[in-house]
C-alpha atoms as one frame of an Amber mdcrd trajectory, in Angstrom:
protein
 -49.148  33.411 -21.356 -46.430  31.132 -22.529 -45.031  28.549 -20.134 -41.223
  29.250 -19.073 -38.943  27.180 -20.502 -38.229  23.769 -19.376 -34.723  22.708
 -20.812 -33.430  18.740 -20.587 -29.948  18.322 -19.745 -27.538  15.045 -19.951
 -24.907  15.695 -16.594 -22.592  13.126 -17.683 -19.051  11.955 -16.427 -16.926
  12.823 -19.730 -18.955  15.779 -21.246 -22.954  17.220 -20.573 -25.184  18.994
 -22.810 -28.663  20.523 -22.745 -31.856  20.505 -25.119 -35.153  21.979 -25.405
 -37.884  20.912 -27.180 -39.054  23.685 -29.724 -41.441  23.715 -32.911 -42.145
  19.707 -32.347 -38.919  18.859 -32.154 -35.997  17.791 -29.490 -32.945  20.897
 -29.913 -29.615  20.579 -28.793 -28.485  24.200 -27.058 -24.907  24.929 -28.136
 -22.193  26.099 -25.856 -20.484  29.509 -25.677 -17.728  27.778 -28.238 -21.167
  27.193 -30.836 -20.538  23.078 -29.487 -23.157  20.579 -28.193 -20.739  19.198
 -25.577 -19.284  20.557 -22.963 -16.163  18.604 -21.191 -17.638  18.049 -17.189
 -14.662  19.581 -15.758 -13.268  22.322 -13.212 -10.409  23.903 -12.958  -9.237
  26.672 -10.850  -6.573  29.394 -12.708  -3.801  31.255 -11.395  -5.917  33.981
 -10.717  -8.474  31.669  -8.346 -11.099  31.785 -11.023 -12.752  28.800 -11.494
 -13.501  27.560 -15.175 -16.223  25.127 -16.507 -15.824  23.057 -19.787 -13.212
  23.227 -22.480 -10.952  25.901 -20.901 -10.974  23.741 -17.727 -10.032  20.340
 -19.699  -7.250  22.720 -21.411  -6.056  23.707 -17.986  -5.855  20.281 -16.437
  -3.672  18.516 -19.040  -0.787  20.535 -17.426  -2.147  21.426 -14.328  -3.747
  17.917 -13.117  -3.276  18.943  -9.204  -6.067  22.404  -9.836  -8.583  20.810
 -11.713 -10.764  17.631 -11.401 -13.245  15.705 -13.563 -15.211  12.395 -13.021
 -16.659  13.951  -9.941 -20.536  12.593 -11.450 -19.130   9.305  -9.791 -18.427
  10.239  -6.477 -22.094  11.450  -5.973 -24.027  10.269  -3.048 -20.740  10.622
  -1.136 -19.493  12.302   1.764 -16.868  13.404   0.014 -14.664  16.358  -0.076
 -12.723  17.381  -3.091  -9.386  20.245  -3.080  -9.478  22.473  -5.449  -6.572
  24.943  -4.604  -7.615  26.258  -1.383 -11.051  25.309  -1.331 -12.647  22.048
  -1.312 -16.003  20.985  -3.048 -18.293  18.387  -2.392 -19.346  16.046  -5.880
 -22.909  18.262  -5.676 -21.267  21.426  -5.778 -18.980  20.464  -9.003 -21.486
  19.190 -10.548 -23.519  22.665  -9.591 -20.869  24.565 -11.673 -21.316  22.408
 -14.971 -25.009  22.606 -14.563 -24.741  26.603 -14.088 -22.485  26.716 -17.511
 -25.282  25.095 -18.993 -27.961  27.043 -17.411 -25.929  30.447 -18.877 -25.393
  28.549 -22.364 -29.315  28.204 -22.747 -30.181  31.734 -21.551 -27.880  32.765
 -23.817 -29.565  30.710 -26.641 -33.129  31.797 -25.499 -33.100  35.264 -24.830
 -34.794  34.958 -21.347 -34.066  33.324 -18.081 -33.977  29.452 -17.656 -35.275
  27.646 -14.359 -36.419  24.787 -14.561 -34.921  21.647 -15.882 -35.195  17.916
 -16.478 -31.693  16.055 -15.307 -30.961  12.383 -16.588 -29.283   9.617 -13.907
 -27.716   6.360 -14.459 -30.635   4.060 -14.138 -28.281   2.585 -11.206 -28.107
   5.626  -9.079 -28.985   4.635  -5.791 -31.436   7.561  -4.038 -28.521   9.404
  -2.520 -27.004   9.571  -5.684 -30.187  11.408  -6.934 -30.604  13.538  -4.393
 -27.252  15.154  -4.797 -28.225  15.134  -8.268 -30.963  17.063  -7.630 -29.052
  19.059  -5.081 -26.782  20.025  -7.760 -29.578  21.766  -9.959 -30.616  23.688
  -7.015 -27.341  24.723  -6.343 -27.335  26.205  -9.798 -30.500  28.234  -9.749
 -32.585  25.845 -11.303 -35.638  23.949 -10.534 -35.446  20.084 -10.910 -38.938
  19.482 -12.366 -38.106  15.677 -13.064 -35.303  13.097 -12.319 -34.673  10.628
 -15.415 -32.879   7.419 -16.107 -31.036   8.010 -18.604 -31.715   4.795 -20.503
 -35.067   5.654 -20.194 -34.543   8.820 -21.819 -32.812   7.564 -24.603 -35.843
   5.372 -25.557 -37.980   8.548 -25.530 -36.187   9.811 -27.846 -36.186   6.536
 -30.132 -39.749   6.226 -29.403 -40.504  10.088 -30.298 -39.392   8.956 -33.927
 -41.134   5.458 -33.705 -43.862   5.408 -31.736 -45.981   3.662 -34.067 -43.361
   0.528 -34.191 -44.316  -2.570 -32.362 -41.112  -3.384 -31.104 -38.318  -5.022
 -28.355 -35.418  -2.409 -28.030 -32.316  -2.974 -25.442 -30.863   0.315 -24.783
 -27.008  -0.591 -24.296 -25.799   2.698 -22.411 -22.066   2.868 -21.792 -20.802
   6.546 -20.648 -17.779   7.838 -19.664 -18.636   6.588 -16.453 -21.774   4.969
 -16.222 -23.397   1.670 -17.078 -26.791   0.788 -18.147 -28.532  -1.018 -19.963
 -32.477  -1.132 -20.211 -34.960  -3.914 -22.324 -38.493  -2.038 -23.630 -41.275
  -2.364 -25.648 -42.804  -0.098 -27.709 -46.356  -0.258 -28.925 -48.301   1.990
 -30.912 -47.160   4.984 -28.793 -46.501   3.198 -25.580 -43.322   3.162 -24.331
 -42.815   0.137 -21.762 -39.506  -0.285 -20.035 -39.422  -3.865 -18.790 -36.462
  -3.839 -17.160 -33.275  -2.241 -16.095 -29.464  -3.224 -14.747 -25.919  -1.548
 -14.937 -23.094  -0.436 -12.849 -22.441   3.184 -11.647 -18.698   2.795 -11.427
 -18.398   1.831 -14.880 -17.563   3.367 -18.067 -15.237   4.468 -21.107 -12.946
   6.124 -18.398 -12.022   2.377 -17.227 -10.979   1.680 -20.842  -8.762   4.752
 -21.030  -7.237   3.634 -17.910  -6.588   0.443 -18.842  -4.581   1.505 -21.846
  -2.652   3.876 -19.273  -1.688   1.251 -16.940  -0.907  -0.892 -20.071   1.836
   1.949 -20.808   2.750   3.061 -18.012   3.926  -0.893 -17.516   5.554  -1.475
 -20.744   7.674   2.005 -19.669   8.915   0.369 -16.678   6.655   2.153 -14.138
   3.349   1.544 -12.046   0.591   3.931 -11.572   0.259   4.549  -7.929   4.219
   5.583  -7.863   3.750   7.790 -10.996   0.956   9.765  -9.729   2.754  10.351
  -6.835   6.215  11.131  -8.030   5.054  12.513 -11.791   1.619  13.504 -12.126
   1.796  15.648 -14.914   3.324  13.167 -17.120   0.045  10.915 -15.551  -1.900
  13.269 -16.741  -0.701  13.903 -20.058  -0.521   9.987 -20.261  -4.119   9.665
 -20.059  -4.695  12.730 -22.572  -2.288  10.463 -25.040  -4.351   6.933 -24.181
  -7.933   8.802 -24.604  -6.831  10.030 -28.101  -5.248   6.405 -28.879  -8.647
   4.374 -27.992 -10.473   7.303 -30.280  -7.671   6.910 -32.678  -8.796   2.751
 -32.292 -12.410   4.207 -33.667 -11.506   5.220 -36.944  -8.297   2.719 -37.763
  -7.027   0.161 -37.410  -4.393   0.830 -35.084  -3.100   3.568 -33.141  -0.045
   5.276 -31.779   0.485   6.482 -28.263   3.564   9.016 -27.065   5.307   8.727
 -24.087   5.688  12.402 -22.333   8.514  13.068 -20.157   8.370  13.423 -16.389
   6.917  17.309 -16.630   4.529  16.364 -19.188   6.082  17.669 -22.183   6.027
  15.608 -25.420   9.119  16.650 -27.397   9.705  15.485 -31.195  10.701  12.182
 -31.181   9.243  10.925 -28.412   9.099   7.356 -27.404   5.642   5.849 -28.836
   3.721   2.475 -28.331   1.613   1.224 -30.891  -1.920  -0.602 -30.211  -4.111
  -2.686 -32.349  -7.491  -3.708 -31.789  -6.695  -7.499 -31.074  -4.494  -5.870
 -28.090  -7.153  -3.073 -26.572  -9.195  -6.210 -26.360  -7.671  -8.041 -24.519
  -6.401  -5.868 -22.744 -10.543  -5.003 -21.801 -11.355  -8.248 -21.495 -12.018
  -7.803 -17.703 -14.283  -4.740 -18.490 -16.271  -6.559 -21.316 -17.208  -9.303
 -18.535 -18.724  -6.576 -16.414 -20.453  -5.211 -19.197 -21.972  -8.830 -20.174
 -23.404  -9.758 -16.459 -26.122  -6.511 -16.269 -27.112  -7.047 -20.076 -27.611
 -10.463 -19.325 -29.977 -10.068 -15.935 -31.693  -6.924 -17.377 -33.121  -9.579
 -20.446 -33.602 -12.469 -17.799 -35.748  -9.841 -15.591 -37.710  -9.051 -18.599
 -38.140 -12.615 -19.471 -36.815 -12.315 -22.976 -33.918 -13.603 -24.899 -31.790
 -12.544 -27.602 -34.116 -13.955 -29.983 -36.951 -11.660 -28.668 -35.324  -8.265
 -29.360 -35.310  -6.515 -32.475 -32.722  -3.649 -32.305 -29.939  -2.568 -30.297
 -29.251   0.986 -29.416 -26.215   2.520 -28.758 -26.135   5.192 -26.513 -22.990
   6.951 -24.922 -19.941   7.617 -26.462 -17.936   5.120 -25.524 -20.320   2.776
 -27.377 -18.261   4.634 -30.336 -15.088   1.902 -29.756 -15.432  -0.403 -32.414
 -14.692  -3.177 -29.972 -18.886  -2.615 -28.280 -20.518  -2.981 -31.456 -18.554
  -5.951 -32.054 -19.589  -7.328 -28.881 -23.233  -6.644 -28.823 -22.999  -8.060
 -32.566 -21.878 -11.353 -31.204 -24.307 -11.579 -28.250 -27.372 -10.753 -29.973
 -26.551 -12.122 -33.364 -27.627  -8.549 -35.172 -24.919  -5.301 -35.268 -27.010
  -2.659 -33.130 -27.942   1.116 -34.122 -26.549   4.611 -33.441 -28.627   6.372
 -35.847 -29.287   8.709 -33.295 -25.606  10.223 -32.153 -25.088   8.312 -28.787
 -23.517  11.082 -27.210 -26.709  13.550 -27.831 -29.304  11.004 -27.471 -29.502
  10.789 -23.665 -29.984  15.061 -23.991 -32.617  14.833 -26.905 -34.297  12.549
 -24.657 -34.365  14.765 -21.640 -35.822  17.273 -24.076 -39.063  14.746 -25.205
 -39.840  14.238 -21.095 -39.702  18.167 -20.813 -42.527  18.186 -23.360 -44.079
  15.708 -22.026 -44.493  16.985 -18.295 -45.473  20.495 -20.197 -48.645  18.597
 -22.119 -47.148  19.731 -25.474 -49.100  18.685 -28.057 -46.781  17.004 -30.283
 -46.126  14.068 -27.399 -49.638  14.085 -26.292 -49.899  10.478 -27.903 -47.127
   9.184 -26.459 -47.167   7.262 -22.994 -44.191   6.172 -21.250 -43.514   3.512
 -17.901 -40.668   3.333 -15.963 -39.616   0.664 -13.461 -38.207   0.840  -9.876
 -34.537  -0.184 -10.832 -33.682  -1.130  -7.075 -35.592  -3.287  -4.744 -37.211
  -1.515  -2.242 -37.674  -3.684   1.532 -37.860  -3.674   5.675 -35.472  -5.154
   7.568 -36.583  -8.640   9.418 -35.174 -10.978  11.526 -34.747 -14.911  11.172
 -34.552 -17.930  13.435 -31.029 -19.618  13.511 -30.905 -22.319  16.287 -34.109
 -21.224  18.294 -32.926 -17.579  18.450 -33.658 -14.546  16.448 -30.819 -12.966
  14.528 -31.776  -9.016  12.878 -30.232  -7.881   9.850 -32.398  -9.439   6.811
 -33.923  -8.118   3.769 -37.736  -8.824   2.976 -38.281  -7.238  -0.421 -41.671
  -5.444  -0.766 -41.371  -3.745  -3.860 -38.678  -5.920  -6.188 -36.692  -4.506
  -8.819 -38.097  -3.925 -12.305 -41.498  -3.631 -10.900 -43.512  -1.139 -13.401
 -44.520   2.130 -11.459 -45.998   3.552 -10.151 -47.148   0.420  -8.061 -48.387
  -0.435  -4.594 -47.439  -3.886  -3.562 -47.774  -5.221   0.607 -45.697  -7.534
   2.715 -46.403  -8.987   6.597 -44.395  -8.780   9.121 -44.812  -9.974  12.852
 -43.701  -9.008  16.657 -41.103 -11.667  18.041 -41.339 -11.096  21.475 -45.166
 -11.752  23.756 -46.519  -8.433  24.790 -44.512  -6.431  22.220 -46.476  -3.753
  21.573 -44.589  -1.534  18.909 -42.201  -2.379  15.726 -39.454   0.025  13.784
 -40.029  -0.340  10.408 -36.308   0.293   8.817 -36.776   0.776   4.776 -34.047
  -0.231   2.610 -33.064   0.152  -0.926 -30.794  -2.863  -2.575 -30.333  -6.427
  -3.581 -28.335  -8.091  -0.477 -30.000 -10.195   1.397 -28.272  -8.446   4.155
 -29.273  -4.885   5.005 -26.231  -3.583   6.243 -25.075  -4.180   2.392 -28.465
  -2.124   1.344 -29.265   1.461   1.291 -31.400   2.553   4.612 -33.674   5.265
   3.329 -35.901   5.928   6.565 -37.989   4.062   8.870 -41.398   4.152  10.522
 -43.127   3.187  14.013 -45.562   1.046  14.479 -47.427   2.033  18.361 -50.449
   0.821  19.918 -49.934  -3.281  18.655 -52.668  -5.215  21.196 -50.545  -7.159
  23.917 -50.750 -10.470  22.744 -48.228 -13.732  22.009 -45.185 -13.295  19.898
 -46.611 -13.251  16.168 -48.918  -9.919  16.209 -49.310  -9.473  12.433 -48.393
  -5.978  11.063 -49.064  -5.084   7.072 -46.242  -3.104   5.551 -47.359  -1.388
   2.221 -45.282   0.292   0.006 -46.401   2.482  -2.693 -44.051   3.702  -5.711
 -44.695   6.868  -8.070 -42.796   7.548 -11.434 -41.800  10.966  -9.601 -39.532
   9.057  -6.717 -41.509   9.205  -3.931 -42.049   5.940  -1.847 -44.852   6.234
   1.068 -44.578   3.571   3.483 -48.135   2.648   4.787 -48.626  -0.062   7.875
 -51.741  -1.093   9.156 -52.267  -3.003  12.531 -55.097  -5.269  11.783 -56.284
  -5.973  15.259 -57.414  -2.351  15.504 -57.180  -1.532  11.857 -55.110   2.004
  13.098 -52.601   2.902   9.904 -49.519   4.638  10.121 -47.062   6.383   7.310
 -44.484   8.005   6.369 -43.366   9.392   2.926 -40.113   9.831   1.318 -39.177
  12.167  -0.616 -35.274  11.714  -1.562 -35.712  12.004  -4.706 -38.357  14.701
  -5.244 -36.903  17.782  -3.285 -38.217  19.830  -6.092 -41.359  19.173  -5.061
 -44.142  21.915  -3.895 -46.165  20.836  -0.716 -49.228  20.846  -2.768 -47.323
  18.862  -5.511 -46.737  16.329  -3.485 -50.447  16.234  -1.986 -51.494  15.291
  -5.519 -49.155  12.744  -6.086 -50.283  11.311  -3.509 -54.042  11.651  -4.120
 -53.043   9.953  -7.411 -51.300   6.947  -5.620 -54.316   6.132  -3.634 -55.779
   4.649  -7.579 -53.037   2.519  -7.326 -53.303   0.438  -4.259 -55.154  -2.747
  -4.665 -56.976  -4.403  -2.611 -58.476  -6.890  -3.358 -59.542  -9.076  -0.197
 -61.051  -6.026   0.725 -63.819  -6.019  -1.841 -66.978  -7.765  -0.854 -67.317
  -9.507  -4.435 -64.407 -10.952  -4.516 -65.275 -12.345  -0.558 -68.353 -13.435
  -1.724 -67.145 -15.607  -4.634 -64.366 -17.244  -2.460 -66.910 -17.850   0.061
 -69.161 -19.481  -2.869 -66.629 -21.073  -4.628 -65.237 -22.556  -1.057 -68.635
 -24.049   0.071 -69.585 -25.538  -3.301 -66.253 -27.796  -2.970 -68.641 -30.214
  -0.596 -71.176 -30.180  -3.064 -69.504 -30.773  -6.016 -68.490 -34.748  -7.717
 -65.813 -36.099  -5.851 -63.871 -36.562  -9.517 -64.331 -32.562 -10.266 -63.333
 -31.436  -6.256 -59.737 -31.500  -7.121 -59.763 -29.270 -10.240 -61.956 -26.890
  -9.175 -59.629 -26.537  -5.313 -56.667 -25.539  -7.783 -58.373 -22.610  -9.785
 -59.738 -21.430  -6.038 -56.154 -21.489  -4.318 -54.750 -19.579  -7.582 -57.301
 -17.517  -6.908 -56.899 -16.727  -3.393 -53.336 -16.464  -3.804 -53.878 -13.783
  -6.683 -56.042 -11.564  -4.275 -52.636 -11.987  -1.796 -50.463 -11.262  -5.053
 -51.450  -7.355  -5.286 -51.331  -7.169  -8.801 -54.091  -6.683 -10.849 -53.661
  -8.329 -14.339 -52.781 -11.799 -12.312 -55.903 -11.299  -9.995 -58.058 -10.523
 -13.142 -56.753 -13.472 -14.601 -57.544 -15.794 -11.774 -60.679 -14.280 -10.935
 -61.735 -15.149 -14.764 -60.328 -18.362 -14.739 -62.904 -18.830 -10.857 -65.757
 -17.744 -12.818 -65.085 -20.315 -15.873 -65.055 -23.611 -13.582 -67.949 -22.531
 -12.344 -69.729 -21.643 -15.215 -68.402 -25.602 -16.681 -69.654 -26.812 -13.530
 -73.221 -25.052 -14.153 -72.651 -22.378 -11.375 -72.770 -18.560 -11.384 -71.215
 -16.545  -9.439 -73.294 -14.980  -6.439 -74.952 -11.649  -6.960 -76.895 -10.723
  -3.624 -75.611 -10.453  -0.068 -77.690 -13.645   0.350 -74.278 -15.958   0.824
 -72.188 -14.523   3.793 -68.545 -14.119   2.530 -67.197 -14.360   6.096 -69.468
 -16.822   7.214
């Protein structure tokens, strides 16, 4: 029996698409008007019907106070949003563009459509993708798998190269969002090393710097114009979008001045632009831009020098102004071969096939990494008292997943026999500046002195769920909690494997009675050892100890290796009965 299909689909600020990946190959699914894109925008007529897409962008050039777009930017908000008599949240606009696109592929298919993969700004923060995900259920459909979109724009560079051995950035610039992502690709792996961006960032912010640029040489100021004319705002903006594309194919560009009701007669007043000017005039924008590109390549530990293409994805990568940028940073011009504005979709379409086994990715495997950092709050001693509030990271950002990694944490008061674990999401050191995504209690901690140790482990899957895991080693009792923000989709029995699988990766590696034994061997034969070798060989045994403390396994494998080579110079081997006591 054929599998139903899965469809990708790109929900971006400025326009969304969908694909599907058919005879080997990522397809774009046209629109009821035979296009690719379709404008994210809704508008509600006259008549109270609401209207998705071109007819709604139509609608809101003259009637800017019943229609509403950039709403992908307000997700993860508590937000309400008029439109006429109603009011929507961010979620439930977004529900209506996803539905159009839903109807667009039945009508491509033949058959019904319910399940789908959705792309994300790398930088969407967990509410974010739960409303995301909200969205898709709001429109019928069945979010099978949550995306970066970076990260799907490498699958679909590495679907056409996966036998490169290769550094790739993935510059992402949409009409709203920011990311950019550094990755290495490897004879069909796909590696993404790091990740960075803003989610309030985009070609929308270059638009409106070109209107505020005319609105001021006309005498007027934007907050007092949208007020007192917002249709000639809103035609404004129609006039300064077409200028920056005009910007993309010449070499300058002309942009009208409409009257107060948004009319632009013959003759109208017009400014003209050049490139020199929409720089500068983005200069502030470009700065932003530079700061994520340059921590995602620092967080990857790689330079300029170490990557070897650029690719553009996002259409606002299209003003020439990007390239030129990227050109000067990295010293190379980057690539669109792939259309930016489809790539992100086509994408989408490759991680469909790949969560459906279909043959034609079966030798492809792809990593993702946890773009946040993922932490319990703490407190710290300031002048012999205890202040609450900080951040200990657990699980830091750009960590390959899925991963389990473990922190310790301590009571502060004698006798305190239970702790709240609070779990945040963010970079502050300051958790009220972080993300609080649930917390967990800790009961039944022996009555003791202030300093009762308590492990906090954190495990991380590719699907989004996070299970929080504390152990109270006096009595070895274990308590969790998992959360599932970003995996609503989820089936109860889904999730029960996920977790099964996460249990392979936890690591630990103090636990083992090898490893005990050869720190308890290694330890004892300091005594025995030349005075002249003691030092060398106490350095490769604190490495090593600290590498079992480390939780991750290519630096513990390394140390342990490095363990058994001084001892093998010295003339040792490593112990292979129960004969020495590791605890002893």
């Amino acid at each position: 029996m054929p599998s139903r299909p899965l469809i990708g689909i790109d929900l971006g600020t400025t326009h969304s698409l969908c694909a599907l990946f058919e005879g080997g190959q990522p397809k774009l699914i046209p629109n009821a008007h035979g296009q690719v894109l379709t404008p994210s925008v809704v508008a509600r007529l006259d008549s109270g019907e609401l209207v998705v897409g071109q007819a709604a962008l139509d609608w809101q050039v003259l009637h800017p106070e019943s229609a509403v777009s950039q709403f992908k930017r307000w997700m993860g908000e508590d937000r309400q949003v008029p439109l006429g008599p109603q009011t929507f949240s961010p979620a439930e606009l977004s529900s209506l563009v996803l539905r159009a696109l839903r109807q667009d592929a039945e009508a491509y298919l033949g058959e019904p459509v319910e399940q789908a993969v959705i792309t994300v700004p790398a930088y969407f923060n967990e509410h974010q993708r739960l409303a995301t995900r909200t969205a898709g259920e709001l429109a019928g459909l069945t979010v099978r798998r949550i995306v970066n979109e970076p990260t799907a724009a490498a699958l679909s560079y590495g679907f056409h190269r996966a036998q490169s051995v290769e550094n790739l950035l993935i510059f992402d610039l949409g009409g709203g969002t920011f990311d950019v992502t550094v990755m290495e690709i490897f004879e069909g792996t796909l590696e993404i090393r790091s990740t960075a961006g803003e989610s309030h960032l985009g070609g929308e912010d270059f638009t409106d710097r070109l209107l505020h640029w005319a609105l001021q040489q006309s005498g007027q100021q934007l907050e007092h114009a949208q007020m007192a004319t917002p249709k000639l705002v809103a035609r404004l903006r129609e006039e300064a979008e077409q200028a920056k594309r005009a910007l993309s194919a010449g070499q300058t560009a002309r942009l009208r001045l409409p009257e107060a009701e948004g009319q632009v007669p013959p003759g109208a007043p017009e400014l003209t632009l050049d490139h020199a000017q929409f720089a500068s005039l983005a200069e502030p924008l470009t700065a932003r831009l530079q700061r994520p590109t340059e921590r995602a390549l620092r967080d990857a530990q790689m330079t300029w020098k170490d990557i070897d293409d650029v690719i553009l994805v996002g259409g606002a990568t299209r003003m020439p102004l990007i390239p030129h940028l990227l050109a000067d940073w990295s010293g190379r011009p980057p690539q669109d071969k792939v259309d930016p504005d489809q790539v992100v979709a086509l994408g989408a379409a490759v991680q469909a096939a790949l969560i459906q086994d279909d043959r034609a990715v079966e030798d492809m495997v792809m990593t993702d990494v946890c773009p946040f950092t993922l932490g319990v709050q703490i407190s710290k001693v300031f002048g012999g008292r205890h202040v609450s509030g900080y951040f200990l990271p657990v699980i830091h950002r750009n960590t390959t997943i899925p991963v389990s990694r473990q922190e310790s944490v301590a009571t502060l008061q004698a006798n305190q026999t239970e702790v709240s674990l609070e779990v945040y999401q963010g970079e502050s050191r300051k958790v009220e500046e972080n993300l609080k995504l649930g917390e967990l209690k800790v009961t039944g901690i022996p009555p003791g002195p202030a300093g009762q140790e308590v492990l906090v482990r954190f495990t991380y899957d590719l699907s989004g769920l996070l299970e929080v895991e504390a152990i109270v080693p006096a009595t070895e009792e274990r308590f969790e909690t998992l959360l599932t923000h970003n995996v609503a989709g989820l089936s109860q029995e889904e999730i029960r494997l996920a977790q099964k699988k996460m249990q392979a990766v936890k690591f630990y590696p103090r636990d083992d009675l090898e490893n005990r034994r050869l720190l308890h061997f290694a330890s004892k034969l300091v005594g025995e050892i030349a005075p002249s070798q003691r030092s060398a060989l106490e350095e490769v045994i604190d490495h090593f100890e600290a590498s079992m403390e480390s939780q991750d396994p290519k630096l513990f494998e390394h140390a342990r290796q490095q363990l058994l080579l001084a001892l093998s110079a010295l003339g040792y081997a490593a112990p292979e009965s129960d004969s020495e006591n590791p605890d002893g």
